[in-house]
Backbone as a chain_set.jsonl record, in Angstrom:
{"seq": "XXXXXXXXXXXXXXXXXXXXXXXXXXXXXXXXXXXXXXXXXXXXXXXXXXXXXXXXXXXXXXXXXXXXXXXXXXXXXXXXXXXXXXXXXXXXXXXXXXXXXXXXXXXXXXXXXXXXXXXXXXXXXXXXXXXXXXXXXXXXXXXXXXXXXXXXXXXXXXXXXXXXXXXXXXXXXXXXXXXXXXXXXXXXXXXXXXXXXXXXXXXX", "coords": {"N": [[0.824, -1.199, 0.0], [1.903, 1.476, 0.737], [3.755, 1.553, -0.708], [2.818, 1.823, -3.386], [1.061, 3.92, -3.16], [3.492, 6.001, -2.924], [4.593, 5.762, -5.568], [2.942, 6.592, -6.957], [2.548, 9.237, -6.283], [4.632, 10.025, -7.047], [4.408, 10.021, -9.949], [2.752, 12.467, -9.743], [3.608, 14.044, -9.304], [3.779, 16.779, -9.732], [0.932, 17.738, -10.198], [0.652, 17.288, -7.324], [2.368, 19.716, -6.733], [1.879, 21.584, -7.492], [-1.079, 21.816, -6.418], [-0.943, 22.475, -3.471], [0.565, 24.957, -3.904], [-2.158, 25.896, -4.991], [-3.717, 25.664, -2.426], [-2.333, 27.622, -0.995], [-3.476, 30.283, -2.305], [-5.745, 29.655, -2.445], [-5.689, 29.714, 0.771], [-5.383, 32.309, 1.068], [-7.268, 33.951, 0.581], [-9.169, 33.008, 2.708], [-8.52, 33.834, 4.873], [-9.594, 36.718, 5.06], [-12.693, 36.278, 5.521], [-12.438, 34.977, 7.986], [-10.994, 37.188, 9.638], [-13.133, 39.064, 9.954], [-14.99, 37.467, 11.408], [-12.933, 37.128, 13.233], [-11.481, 34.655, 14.012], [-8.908, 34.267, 15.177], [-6.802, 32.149, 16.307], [-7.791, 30.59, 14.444], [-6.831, 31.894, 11.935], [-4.076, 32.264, 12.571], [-3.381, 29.348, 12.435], [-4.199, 28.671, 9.755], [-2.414, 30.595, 8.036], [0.057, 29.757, 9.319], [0.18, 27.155, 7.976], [0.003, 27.535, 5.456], [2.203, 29.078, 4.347], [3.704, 27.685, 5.673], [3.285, 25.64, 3.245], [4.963, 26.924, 1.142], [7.161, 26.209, 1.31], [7.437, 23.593, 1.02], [6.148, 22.989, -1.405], [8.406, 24.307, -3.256], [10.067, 22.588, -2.959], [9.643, 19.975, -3.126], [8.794, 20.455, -6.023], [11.741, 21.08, -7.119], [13.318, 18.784, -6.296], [11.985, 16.86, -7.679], [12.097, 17.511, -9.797], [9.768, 18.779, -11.141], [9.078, 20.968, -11.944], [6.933, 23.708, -13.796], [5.972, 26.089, -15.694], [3.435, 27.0, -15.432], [3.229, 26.338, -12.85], [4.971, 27.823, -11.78], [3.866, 30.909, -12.293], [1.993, 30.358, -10.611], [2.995, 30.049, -8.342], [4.118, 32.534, -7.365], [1.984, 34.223, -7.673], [0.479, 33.159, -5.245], [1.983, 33.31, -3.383], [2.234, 36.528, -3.117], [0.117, 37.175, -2.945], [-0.862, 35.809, -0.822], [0.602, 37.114, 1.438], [0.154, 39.685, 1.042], [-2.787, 39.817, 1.422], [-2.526, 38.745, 4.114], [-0.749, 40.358, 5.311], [-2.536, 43.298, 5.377], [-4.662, 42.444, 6.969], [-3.372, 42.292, 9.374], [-2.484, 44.967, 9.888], [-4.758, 46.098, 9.523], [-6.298, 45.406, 12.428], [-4.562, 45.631, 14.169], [-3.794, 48.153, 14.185], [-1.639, 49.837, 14.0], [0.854, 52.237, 13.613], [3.383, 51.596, 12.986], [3.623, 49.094, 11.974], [1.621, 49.609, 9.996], [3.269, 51.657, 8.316], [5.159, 49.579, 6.828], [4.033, 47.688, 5.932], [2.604, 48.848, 3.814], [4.205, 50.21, 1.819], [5.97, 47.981, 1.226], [3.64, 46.629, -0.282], [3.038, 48.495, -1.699], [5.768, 48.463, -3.001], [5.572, 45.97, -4.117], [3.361, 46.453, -6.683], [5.039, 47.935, -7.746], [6.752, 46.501, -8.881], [5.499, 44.423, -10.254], [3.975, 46.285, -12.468], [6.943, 46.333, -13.605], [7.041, 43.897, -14.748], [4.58, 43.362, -16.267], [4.79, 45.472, -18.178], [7.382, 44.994, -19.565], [6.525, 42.336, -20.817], [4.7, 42.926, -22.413], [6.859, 43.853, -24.424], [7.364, 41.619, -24.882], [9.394, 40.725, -23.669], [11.388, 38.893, -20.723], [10.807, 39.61, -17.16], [14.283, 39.06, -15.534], [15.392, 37.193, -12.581], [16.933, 39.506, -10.402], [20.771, 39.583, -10.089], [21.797, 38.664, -7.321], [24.463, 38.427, -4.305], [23.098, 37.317, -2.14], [19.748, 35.624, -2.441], [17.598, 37.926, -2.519], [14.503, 38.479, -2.962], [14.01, 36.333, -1.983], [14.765, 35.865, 0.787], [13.183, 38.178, 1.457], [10.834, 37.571, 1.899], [10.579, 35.421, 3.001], [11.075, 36.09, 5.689], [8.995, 38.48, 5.772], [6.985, 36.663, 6.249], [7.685, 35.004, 8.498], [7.287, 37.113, 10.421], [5.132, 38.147, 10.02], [3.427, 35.35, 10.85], [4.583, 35.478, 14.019], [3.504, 37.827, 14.679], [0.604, 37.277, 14.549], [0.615, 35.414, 16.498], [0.635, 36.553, 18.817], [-1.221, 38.109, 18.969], [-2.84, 35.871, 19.168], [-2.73, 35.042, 21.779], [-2.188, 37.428, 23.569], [-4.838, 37.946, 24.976], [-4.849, 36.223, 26.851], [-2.705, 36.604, 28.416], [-2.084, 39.408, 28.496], [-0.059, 41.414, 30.116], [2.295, 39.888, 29.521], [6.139, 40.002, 29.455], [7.003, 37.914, 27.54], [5.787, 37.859, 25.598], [5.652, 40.43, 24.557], [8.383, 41.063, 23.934], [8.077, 39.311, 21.799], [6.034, 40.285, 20.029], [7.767, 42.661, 19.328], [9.957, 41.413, 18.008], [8.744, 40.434, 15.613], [7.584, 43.338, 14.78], [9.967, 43.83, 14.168], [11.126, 42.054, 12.184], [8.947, 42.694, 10.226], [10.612, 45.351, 9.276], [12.067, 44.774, 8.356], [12.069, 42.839, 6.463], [11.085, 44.51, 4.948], [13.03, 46.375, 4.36], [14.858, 44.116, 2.412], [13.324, 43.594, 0.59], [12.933, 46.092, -0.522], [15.402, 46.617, -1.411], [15.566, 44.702, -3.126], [13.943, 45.462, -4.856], [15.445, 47.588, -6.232], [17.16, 46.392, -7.68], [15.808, 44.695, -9.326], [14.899, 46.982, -10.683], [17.295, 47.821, -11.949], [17.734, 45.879, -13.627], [15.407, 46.6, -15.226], [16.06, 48.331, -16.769], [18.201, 48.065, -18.34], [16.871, 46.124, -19.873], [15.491, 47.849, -21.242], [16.57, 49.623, -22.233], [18.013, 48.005, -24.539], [15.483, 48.066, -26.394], [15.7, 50.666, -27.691]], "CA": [[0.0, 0.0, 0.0], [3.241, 2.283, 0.962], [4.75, 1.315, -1.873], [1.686, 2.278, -4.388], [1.428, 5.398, -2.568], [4.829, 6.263, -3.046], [4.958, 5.57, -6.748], [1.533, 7.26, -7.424], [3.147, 10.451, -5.575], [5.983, 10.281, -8.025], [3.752, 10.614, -11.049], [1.543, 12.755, -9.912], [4.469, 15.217, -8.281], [3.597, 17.87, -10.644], [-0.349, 17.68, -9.671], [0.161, 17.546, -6.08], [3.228, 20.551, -6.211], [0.421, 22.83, -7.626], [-1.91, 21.797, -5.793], [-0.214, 23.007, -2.417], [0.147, 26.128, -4.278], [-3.475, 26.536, -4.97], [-3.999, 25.626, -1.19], [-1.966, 28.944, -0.574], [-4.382, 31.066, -3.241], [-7.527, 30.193, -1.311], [-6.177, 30.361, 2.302], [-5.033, 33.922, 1.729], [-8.853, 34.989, 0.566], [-10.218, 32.773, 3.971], [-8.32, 35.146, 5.946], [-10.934, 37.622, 4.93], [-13.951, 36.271, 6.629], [-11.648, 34.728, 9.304], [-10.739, 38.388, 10.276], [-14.607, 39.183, 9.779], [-15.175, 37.005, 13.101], [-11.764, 37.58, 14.821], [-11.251, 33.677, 14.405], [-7.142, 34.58, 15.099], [-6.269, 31.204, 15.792], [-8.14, 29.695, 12.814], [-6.031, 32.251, 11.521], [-2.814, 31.819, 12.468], [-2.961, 28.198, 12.284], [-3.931, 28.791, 8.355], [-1.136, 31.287, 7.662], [1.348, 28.731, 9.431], [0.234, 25.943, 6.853], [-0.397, 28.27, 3.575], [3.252, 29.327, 4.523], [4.916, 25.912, 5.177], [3.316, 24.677, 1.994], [5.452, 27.811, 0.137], [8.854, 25.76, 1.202], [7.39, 22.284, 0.605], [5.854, 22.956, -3.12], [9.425, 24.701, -3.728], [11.164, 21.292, -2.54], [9.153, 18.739, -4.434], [9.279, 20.814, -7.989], [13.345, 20.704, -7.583], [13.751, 17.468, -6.004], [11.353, 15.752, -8.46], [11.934, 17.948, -11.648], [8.138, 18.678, -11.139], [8.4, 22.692, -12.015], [6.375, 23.94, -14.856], [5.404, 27.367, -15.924], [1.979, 27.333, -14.602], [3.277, 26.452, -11.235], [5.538, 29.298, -11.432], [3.072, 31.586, -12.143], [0.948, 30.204, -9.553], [3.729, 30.398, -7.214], [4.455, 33.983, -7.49], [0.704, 34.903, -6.888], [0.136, 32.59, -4.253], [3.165, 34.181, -2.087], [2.084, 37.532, -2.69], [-1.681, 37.108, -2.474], [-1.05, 35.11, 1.202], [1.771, 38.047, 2.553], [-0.568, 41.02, 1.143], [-3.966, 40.074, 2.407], [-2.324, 38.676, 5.638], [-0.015, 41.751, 6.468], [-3.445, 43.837, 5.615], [-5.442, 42.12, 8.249], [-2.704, 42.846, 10.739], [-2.672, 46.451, 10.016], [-6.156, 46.484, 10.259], [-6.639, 44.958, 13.426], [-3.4, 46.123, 15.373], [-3.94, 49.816, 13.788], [-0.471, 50.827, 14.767], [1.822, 53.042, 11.927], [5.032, 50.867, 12.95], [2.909, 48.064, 10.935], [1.103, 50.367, 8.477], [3.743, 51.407, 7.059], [6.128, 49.065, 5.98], [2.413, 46.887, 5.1], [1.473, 49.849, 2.179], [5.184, 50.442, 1.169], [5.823, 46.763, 0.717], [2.33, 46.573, -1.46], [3.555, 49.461, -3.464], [6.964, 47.942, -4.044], [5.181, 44.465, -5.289], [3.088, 47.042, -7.365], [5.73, 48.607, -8.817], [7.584, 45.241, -9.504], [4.353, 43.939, -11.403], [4.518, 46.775, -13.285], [7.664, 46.289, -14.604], [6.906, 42.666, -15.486], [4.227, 43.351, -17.254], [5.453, 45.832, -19.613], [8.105, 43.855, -20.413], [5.489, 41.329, -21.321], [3.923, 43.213, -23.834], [7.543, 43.877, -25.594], [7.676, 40.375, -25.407], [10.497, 40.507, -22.506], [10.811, 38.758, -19.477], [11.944, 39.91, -16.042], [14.789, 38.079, -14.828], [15.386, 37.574, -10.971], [18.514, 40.058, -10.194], [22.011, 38.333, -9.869], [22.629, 38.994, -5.953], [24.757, 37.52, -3.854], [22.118, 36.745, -1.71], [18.405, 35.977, -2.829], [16.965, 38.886, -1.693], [13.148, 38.16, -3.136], [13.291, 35.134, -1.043], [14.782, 36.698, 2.175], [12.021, 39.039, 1.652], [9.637, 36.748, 1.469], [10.416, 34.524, 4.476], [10.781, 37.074, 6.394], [7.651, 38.348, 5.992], [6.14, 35.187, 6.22], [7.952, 34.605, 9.441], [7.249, 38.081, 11.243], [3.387, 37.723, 10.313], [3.284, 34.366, 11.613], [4.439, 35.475, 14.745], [2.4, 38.769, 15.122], [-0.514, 36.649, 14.548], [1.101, 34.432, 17.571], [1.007, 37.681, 20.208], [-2.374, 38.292, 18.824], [-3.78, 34.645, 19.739], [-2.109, 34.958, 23.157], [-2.291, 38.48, 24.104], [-5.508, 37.889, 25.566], [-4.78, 35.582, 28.371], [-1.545, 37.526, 29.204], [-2.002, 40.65, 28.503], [1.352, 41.672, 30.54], [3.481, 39.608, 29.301], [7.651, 40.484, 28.672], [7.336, 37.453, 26.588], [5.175, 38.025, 24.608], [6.204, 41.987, 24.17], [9.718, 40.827, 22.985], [7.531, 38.452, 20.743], [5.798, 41.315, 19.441], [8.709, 43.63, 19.084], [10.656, 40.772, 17.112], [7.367, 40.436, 14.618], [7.529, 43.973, 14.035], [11.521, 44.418, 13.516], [11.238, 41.665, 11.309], [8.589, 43.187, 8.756], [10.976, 45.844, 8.971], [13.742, 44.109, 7.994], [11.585, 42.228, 5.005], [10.772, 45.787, 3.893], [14.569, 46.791, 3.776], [15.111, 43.369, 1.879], [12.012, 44.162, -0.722], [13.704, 47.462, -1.088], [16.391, 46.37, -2.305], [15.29, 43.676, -4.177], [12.988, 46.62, -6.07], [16.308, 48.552, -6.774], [17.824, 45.321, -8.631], [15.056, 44.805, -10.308], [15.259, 48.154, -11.692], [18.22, 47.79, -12.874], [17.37, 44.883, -15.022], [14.687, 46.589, -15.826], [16.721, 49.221, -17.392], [18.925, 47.225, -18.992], [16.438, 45.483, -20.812], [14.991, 49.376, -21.989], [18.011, 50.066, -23.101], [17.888, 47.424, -25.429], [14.802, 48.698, -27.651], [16.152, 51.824, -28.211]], "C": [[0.869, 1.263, 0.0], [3.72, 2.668, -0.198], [3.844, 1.975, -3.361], [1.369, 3.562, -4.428], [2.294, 6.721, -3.421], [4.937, 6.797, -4.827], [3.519, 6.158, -7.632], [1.769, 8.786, -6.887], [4.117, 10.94, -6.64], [5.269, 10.5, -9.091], [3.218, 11.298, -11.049], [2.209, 14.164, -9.195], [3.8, 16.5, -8.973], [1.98, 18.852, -10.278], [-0.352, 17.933, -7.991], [1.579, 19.108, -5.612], [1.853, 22.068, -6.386], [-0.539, 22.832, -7.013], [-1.833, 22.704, -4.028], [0.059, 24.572, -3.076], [-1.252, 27.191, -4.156], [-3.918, 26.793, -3.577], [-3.89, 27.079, -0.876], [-2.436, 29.978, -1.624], [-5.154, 30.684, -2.149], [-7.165, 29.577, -0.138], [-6.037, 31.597, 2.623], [-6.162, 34.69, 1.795], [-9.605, 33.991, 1.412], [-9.706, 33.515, 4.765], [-9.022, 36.052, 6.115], [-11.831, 37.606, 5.863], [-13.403, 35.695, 8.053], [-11.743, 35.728, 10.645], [-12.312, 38.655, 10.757], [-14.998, 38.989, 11.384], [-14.375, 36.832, 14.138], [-11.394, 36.064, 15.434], [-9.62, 33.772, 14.565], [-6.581, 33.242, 15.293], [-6.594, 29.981, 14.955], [-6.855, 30.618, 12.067], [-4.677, 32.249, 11.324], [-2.205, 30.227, 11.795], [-2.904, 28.177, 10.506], [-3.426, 29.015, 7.54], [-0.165, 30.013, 8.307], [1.138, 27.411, 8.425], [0.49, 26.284, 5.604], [1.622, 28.884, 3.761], [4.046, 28.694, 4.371], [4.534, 25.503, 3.879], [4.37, 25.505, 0.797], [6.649, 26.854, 0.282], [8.42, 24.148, 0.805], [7.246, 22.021, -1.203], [7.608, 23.475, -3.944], [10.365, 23.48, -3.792], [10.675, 20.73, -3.586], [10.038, 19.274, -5.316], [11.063, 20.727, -8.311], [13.764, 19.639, -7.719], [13.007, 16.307, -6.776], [11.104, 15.857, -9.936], [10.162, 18.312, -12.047], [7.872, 20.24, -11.647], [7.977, 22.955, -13.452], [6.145, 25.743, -14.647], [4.485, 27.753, -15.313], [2.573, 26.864, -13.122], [4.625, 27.671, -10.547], [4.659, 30.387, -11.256], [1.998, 31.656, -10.87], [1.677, 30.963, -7.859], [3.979, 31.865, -6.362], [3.043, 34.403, -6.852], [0.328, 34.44, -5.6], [0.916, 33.331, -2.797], [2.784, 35.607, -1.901], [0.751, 37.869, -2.408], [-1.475, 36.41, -0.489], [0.124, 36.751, 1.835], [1.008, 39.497, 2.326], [-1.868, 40.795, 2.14], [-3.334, 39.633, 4.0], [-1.89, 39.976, 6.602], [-1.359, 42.997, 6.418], [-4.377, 43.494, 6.783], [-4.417, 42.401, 9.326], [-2.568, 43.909, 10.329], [-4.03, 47.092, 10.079], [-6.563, 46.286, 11.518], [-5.793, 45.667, 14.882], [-3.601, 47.77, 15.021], [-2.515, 50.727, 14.722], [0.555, 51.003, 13.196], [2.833, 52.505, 11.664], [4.402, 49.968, 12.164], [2.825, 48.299, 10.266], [1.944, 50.73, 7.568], [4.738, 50.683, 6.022], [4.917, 48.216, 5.014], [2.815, 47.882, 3.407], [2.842, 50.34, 1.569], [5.484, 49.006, 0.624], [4.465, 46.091, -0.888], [2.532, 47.421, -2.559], [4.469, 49.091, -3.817], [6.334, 46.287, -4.838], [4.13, 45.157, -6.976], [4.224, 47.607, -8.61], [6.872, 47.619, -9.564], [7.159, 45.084, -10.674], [4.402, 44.493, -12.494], [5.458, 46.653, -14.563], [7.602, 45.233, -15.615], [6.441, 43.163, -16.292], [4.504, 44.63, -18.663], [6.337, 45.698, -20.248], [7.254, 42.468, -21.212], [5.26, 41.785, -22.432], [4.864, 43.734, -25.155], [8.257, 42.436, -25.491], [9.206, 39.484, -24.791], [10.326, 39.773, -21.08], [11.682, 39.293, -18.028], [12.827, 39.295, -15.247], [15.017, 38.442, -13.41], [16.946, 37.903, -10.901], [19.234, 39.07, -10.102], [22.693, 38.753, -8.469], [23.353, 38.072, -5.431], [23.803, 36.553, -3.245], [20.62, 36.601, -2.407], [17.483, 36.612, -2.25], [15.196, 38.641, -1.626], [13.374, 36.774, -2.14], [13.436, 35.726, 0.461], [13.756, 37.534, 2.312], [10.629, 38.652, 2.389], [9.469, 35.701, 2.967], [10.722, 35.219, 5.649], [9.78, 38.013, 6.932], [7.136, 37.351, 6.757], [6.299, 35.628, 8.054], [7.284, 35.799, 10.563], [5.704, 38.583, 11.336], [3.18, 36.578, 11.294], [3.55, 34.94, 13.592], [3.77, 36.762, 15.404], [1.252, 38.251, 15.258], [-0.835, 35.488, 16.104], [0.274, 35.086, 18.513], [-0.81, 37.938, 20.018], [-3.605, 37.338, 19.356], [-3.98, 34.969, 21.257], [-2.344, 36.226, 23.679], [-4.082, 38.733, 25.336], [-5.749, 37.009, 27.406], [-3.181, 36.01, 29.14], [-1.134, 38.721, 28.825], [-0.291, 41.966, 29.069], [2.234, 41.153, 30.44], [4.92, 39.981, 28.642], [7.808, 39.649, 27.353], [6.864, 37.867, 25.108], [5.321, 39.81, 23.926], [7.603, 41.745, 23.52], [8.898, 40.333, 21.637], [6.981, 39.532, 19.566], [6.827, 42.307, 18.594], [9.358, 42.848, 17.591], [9.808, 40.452, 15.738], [7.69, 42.029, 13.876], [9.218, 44.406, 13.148], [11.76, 43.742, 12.473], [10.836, 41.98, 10.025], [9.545, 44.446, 8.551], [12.355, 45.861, 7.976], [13.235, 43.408, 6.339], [11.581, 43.501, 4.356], [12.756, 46.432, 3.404], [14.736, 45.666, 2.622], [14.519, 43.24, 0.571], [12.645, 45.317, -1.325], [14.469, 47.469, -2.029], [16.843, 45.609, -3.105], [14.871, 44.495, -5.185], [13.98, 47.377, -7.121], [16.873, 47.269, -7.734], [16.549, 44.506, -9.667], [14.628, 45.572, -11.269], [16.118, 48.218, -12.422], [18.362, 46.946, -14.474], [16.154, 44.975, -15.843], [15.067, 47.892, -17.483], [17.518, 49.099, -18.533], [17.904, 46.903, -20.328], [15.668, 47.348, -21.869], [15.8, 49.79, -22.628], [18.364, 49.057, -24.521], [17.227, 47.427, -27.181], [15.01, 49.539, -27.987], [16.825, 51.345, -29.668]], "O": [[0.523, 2.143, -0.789], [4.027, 3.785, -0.615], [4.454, 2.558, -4.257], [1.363, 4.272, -5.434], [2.014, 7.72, -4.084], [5.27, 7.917, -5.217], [3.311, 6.036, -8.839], [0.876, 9.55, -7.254], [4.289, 12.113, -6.973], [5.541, 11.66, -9.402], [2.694, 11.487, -12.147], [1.569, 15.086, -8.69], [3.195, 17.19, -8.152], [1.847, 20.068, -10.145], [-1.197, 18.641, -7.444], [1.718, 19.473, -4.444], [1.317, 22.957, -5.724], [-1.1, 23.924, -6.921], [-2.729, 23.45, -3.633], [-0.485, 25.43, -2.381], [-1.481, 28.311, -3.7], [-4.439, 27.878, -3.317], [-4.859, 27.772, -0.567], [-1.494, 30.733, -1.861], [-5.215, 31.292, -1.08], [-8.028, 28.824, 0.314], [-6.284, 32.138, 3.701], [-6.355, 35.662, 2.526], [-10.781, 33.895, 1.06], [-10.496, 34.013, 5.568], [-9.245, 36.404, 7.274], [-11.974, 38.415, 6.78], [-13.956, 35.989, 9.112], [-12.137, 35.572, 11.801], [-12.62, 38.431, 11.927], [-15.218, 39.827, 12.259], [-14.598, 36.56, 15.318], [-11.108, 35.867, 16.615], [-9.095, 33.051, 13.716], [-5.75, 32.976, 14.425], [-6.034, 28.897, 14.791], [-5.904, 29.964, 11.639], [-4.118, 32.237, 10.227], [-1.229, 29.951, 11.097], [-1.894, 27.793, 9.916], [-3.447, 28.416, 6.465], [0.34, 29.301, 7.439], [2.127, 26.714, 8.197], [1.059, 25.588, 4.764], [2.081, 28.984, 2.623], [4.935, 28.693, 3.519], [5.432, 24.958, 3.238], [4.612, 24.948, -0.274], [7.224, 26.672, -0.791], [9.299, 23.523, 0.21], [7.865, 21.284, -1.97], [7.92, 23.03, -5.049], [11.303, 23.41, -4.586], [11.073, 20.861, -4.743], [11.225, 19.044, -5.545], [11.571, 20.414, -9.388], [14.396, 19.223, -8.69], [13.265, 15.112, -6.625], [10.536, 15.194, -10.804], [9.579, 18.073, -13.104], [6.737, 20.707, -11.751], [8.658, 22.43, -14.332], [6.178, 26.393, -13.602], [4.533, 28.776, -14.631], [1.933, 27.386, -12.209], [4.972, 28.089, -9.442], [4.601, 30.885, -10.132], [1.414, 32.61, -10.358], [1.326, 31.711, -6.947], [4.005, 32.125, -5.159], [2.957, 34.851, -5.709], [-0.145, 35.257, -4.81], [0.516, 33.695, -1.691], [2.9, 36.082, -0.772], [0.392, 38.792, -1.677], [-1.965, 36.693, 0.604], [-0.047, 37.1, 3.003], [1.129, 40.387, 3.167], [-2.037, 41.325, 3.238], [-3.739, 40.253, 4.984], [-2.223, 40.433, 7.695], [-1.327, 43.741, 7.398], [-4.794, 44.406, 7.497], [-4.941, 42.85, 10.345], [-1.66, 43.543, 11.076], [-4.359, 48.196, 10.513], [-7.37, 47.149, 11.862], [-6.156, 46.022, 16.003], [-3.474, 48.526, 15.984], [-2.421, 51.639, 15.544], [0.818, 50.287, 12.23], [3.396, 52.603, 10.573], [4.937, 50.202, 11.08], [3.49, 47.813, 9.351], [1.827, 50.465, 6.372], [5.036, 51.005, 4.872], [4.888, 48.128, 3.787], [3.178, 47.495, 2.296], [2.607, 51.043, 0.586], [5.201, 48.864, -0.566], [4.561, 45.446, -1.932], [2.35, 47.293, -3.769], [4.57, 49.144, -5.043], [6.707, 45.751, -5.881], [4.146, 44.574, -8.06], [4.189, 47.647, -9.84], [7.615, 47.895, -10.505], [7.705, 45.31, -11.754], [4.716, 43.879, -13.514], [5.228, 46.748, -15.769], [7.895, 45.321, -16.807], [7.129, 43.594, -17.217], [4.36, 44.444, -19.871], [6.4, 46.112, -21.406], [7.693, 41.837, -22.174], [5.554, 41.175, -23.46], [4.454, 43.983, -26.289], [9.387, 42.158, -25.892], [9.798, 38.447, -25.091], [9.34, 39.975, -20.37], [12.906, 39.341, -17.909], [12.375, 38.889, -14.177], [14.916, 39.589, -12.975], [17.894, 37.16, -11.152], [18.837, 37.907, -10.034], [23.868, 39.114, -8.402], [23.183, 36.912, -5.808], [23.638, 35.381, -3.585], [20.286, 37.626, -3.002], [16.618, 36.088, -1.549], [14.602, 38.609, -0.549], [12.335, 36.426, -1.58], [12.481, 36.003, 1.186], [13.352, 37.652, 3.469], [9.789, 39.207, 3.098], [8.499, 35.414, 3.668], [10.502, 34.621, 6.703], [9.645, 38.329, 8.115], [6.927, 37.432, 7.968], [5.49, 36.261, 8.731], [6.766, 35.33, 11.576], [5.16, 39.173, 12.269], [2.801, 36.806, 12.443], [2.615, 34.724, 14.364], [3.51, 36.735, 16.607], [0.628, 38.728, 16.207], [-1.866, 35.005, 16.572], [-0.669, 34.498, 19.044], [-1.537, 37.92, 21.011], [-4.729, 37.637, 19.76], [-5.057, 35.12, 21.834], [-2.999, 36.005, 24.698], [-4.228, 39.563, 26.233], [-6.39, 37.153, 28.447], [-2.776, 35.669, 30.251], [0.048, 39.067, 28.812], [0.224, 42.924, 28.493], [3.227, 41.547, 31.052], [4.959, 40.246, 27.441], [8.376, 40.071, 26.346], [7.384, 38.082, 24.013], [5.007, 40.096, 22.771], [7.837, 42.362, 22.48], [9.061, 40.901, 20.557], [7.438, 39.578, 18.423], [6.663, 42.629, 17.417], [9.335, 43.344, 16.465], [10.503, 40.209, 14.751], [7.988, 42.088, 12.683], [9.49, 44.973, 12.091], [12.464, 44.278, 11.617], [11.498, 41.847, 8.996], [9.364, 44.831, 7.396], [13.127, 46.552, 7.31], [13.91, 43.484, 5.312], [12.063, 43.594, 3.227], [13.315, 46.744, 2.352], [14.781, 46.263, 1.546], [15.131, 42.833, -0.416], [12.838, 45.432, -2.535], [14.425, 48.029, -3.124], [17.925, 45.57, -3.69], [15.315, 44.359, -6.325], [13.721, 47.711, -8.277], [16.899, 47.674, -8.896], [16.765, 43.819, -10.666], [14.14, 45.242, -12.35], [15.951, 48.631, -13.57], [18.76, 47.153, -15.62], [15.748, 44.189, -16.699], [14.567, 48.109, -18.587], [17.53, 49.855, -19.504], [18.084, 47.307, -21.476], [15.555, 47.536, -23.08], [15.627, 50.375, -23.697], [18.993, 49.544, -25.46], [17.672, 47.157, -28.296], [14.453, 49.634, -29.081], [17.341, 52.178, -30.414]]}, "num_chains": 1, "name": "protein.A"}
């Protein structure tokens, strides 16, 4: 049965890497009505799965040759559809400016990414991912991830300990982190400019 499993997993890698994708498309729009009723740890627990599945679907598709186009594409929306509507519900809820604004600067730098894609699209260009040392779009990205996840933590908990140090470091380290994703976005945005420049320079 293991064994059938196994070997029905392996054909079907491709089907179940996207699929875990899609998962993370529609848990970022149940966060919505989630928020709605202030279910926070339906919430959290949903963001900590729609999150882990971003590093598992990334594993498979390498480790099984399973990546396709459409699960790129998927990929891309799925990450920024779960880290926008999530970091929006925590700036709605927490209504503090140390949140707000890296939230609506972050949303305008994925805006102004998109952007560039797509009008490279329509001259038939595509945008490649800068050549950093580090991979900054991913540091970005799990970083986020990570510094929602645990704002969403302080948020479960804050109710039955209200005074807690722990949970105030916990907090603190949540918000230094989106600050730290937003530096990392930043400067992912600027190297993406560049190559976006590059390629402009081309049609001339």
């Amino acid at each position: 049965m293991i064994n059938k499993l196994s070997t029905w997993c392996k054909k079907n890698m491709k089907l179940i890497v996207n699929s875990l994708t899609g998962f993370r498309i529609v848990a970022a729009f149940l966060l919505i009505p989630l928020l709605a009723y202030q279910k926070f740890w339906l919430i959290f627990i949903l963001f900590t799965l729609a999150a882990a599945s971003d590093f598992f679907d990334g594993f498979l598709a390498k480790k099984y040759n399973a990546v396709t186009k459409l699960g790129g594409v998927l990929d891309h929306i799925g990450d920024k559809l779960l880290i926008t509507i999530a970091s929006l519900v925590l700036a709605m809820f927490l209504q503090l400016w140390i949140i707000f604004i890296p939230v609506i600067l972050m949303i305008c730098r994925n805006l102004y990414v998109s952007g560039m894609r797509e009008f490279l699209g329509t001259q038939k260009m595509e945008m490649p991912v800068p050549a950093f040392r580090f991979s900054w779009p991913k540091i970005a990205t799990v970083l986020q991830m990570a510094s929602i996840g645990l704002l969403f933590f302080v948020i479960c908990l804050l109710p039955y300990a209200p005074t807690s140090k722990i949970l105030y470091y916990v907090l603190m380290s949540g918000i230094v982190g989106i600050w730290l994703a937003l530096g990392a976005s930043l400067w992912s945005a600027w190297g993406y400019t560049r190559e976006f420049w590059t390629k402009i320079k081309k049609l001339k």
